[in-house]
C-alpha positions as CSV (number, residue, x, y, z in Angstrom):
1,X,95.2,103.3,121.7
2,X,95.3,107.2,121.7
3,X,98.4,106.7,119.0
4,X,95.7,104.9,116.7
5,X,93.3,108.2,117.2
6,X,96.3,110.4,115.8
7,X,97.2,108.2,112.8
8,X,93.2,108.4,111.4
9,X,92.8,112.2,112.3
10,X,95.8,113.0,111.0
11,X,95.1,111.1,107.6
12,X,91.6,112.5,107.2
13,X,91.9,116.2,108.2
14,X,95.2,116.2,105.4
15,X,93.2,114.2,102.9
16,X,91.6,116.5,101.2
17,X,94.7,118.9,101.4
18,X,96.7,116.6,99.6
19,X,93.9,115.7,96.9
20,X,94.4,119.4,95.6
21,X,97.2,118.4,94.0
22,X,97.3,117.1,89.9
23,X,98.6,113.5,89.0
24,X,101.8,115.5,87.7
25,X,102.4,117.9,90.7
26,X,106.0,118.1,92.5
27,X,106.4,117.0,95.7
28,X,105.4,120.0,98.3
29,X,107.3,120.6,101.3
30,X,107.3,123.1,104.4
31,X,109.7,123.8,106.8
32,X,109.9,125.9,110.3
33,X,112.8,125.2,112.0
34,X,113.5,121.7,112.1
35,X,110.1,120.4,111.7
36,X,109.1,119.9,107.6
37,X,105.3,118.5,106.7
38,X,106.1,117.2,103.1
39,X,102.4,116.3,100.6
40,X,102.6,114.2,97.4
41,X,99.6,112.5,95.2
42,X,97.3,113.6,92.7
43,X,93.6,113.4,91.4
44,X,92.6,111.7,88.9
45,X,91.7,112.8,86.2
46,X,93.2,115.9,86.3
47,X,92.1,117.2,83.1
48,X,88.2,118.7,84.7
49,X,85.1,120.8,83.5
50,X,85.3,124.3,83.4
51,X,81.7,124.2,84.1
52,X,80.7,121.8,86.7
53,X,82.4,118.8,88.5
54,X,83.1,115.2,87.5
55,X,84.2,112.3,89.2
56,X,87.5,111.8,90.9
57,X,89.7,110.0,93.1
58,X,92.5,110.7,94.9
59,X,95.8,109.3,95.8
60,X,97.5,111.0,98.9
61,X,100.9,110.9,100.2
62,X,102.3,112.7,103.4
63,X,105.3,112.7,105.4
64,X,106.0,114.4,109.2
65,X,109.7,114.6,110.4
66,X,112.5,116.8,111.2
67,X,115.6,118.3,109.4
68,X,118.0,116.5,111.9
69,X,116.4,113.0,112.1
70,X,115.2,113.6,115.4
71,X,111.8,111.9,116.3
72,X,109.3,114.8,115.0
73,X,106.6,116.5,117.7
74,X,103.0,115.1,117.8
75,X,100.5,116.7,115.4
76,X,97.8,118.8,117.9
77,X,95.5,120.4,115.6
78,X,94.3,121.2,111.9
79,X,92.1,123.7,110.6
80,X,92.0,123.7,106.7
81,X,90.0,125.5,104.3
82,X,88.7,123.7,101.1
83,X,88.4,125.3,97.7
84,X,85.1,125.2,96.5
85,X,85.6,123.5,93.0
86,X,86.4,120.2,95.4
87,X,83.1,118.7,96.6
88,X,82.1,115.7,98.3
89,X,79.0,113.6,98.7
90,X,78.0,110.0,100.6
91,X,74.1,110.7,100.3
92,X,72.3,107.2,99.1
93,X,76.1,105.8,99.9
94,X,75.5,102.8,102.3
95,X,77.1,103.2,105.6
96,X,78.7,102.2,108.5
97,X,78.1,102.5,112.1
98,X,80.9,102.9,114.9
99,X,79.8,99.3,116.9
100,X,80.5,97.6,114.0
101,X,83.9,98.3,113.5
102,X,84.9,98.9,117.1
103,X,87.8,96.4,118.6
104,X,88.5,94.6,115.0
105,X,91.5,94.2,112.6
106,X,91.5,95.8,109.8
107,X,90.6,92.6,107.8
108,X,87.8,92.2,110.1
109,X,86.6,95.9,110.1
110,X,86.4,95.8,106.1
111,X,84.1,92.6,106.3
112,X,81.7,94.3,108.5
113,X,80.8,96.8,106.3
114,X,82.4,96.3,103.3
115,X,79.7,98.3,101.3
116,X,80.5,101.8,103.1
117,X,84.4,101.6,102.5
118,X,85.3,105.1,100.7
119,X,89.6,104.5,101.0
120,X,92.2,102.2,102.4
121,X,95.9,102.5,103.1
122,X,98.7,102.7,105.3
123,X,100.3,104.4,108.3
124,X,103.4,105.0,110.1
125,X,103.4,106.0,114.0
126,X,107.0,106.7,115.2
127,X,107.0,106.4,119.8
128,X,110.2,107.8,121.2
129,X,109.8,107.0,125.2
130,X,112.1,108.7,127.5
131,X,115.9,106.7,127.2
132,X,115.2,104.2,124.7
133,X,115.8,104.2,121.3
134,X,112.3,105.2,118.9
135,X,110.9,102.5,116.9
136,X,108.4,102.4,114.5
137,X,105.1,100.8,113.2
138,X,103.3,100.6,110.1
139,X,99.3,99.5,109.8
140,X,96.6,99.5,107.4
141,X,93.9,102.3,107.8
142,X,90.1,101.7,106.3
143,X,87.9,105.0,106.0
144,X,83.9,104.3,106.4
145,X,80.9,106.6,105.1
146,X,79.4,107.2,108.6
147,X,76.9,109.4,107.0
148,X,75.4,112.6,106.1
149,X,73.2,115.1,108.1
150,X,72.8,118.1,106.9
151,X,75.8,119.9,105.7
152,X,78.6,117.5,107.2
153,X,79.4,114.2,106.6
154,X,81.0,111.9,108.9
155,X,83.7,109.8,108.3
156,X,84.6,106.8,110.5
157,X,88.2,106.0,110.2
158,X,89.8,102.9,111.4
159,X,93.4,102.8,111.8
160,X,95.2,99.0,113.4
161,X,98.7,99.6,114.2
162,X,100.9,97.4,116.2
163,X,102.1,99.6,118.9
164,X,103.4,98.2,120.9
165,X,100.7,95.6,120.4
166,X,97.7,95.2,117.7
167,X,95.2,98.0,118.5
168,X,91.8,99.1,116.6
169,X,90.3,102.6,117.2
170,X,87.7,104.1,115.6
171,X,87.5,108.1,115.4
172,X,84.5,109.4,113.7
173,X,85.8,112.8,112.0
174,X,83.8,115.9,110.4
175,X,83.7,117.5,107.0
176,X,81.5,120.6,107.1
177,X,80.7,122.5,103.5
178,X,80.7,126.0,104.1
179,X,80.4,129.1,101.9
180,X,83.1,131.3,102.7
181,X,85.0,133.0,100.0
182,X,86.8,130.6,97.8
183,X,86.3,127.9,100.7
184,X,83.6,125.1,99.9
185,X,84.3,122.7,102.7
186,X,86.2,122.9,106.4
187,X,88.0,120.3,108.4
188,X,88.8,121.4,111.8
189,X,90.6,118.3,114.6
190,X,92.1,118.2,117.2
191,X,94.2,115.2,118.1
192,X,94.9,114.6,121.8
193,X,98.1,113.1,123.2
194,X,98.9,109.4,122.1
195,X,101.3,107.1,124.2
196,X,102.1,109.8,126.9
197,X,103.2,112.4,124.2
198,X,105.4,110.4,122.6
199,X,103.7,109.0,119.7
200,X,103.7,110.8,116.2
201,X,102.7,110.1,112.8
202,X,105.4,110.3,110.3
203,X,104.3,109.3,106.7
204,X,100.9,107.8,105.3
205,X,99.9,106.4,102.1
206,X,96.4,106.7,101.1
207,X,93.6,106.2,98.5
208,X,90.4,107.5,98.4
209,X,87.0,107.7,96.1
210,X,84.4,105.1,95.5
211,X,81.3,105.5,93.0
212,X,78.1,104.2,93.6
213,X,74.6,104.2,93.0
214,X,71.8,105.9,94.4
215,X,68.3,106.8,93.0
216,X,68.9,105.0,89.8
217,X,72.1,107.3,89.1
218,X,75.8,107.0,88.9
219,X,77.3,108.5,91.7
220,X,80.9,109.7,93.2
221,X,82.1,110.6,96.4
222,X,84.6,112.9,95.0
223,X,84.1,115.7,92.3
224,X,85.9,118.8,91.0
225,X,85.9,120.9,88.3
226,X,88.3,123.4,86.7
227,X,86.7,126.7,86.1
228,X,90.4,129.1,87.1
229,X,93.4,126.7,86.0
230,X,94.0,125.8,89.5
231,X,92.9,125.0,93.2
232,X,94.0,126.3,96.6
233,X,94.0,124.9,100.2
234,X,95.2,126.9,103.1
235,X,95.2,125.7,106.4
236,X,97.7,125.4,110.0
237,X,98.9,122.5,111.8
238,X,99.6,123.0,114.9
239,X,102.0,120.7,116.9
240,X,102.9,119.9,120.5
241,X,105.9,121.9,121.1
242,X,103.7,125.1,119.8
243,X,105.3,125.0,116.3
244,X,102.5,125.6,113.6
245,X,102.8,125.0,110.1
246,X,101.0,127.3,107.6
247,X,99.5,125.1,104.7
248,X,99.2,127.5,101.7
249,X,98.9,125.8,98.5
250,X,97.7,126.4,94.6
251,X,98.0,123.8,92.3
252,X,97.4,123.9,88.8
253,X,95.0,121.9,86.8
254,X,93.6,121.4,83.3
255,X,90.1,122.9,82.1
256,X,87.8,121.4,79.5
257,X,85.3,122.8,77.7
């Protein structure tokens, strides 16, 4: 169960991370030691106001693992900064609450409140218990709008991942928006041991954006805008044998007038 709480953590506190990056950006990778977090995807469109934000929606690619093909440590914790030309909002989106969702499929869980899904994908968990070989498991992942309050929105994100047998968690996660130099919105988690400290995320696959209506408007989840040329996300991950991985990146994009 606690490997299903790393898989949606993981995916939500990198999402908007990975959304930085334009439709035609190279594949980023970091290394410390033996340990490399790689990001791939894009926004689309890339091509965004100089002056205020348009709709967007992102597709996001990650990947965890080590140098050496060893089986990779567990992701702890994330703290990311935002830049401020990203923005998101789920007010007037419908939403979805965490009894509804609770001990379903994913199949199941998108029926419930299929009105509040904001993305969908995929996720691989890697377990290495002690003497036996590591195997793997792949399973869908459904985000929810939990709803807004304030300044944060919650996200409810359902990950179903057959390890060792078919198991549904829920694990509501925060997005905060913040005014603190370049940084519009902060995702802080912290991601407690899954399968004894042996499970670990190693790639995900995911999409996210919905429109909508509210008040008689046209509405997006998602916006951006281009006013510099480019956007930045800095950020650590931190991971259970101490190692943390500093997320520094600037990505170019495409103003309009």
């Amino acid at each position: 169960m606690k490997t299903k709480a790393l898989t949606a953590l993981a995916l939500f506190s990198l999402l908007l991370a990975c959304a930085a990056a334009p439709a035609d950006a190279a594949r980023e990778v970091v290394h410390l030691g033996n340990l490399f977090l790689a990001d791939d995807g894009g926004i689309f469109p890339s091509t965004l106001p100089r002056h205020g934000n348009a709709p967007i929606s992102a597709r996001l690619e990650a990947e965890i693992g080590t140098t050496d093909g060893s089986h990779p440590p567990a992701l702890r914790h994330i703290d990311l900064d935002i830049d401020r030309t990203i923005g998101i909002d789920a007010a007037g989106l419908p939403t979805c609450k965490l009894g509804r969702i609770e001990a379903t499929s994913g199949d199941a869980a998108k029926r419930a409140c299929p009105e509040a899904i904001i993305g969908s994908g995929w996720a691989k968990v890697e377990v290495a218990f002690p003497e036996q070989a590591p195997f793997s498991s792949t399973g869908p992942v459904v985000l929810f709008n939990g709803g807004v309050r304030g300044k944060t929105t919650t996200v409810l994100l359902h990950a179903y991942v057959d390890v060792p047998a078919p198991t549904a968690i829920v694990v509501p996660a925060r997005v905060v928006r913040v005014e603190k130099g370049r940084t519009g919105l902060e995702i802080v988690a912290t991601i407690p041991p899954i399968a004894g400290g042996a499970g670990s995320v190693t790639a995900f696959r995911l999409t996210v954006g919905r429109r909508f209506t509210s008040g008689g408007r046209s509405r997006s989840l998602l916006t951006a805008g281009c006013p510099s040329g480019h956007y930045r996300t800095d950020g650590e991950a931190e991971f259970a044998d101490g190692t943390v991985l500093s997320v520094n990146h600037v990505f170019p994009c495409t103003p309009s007038s």
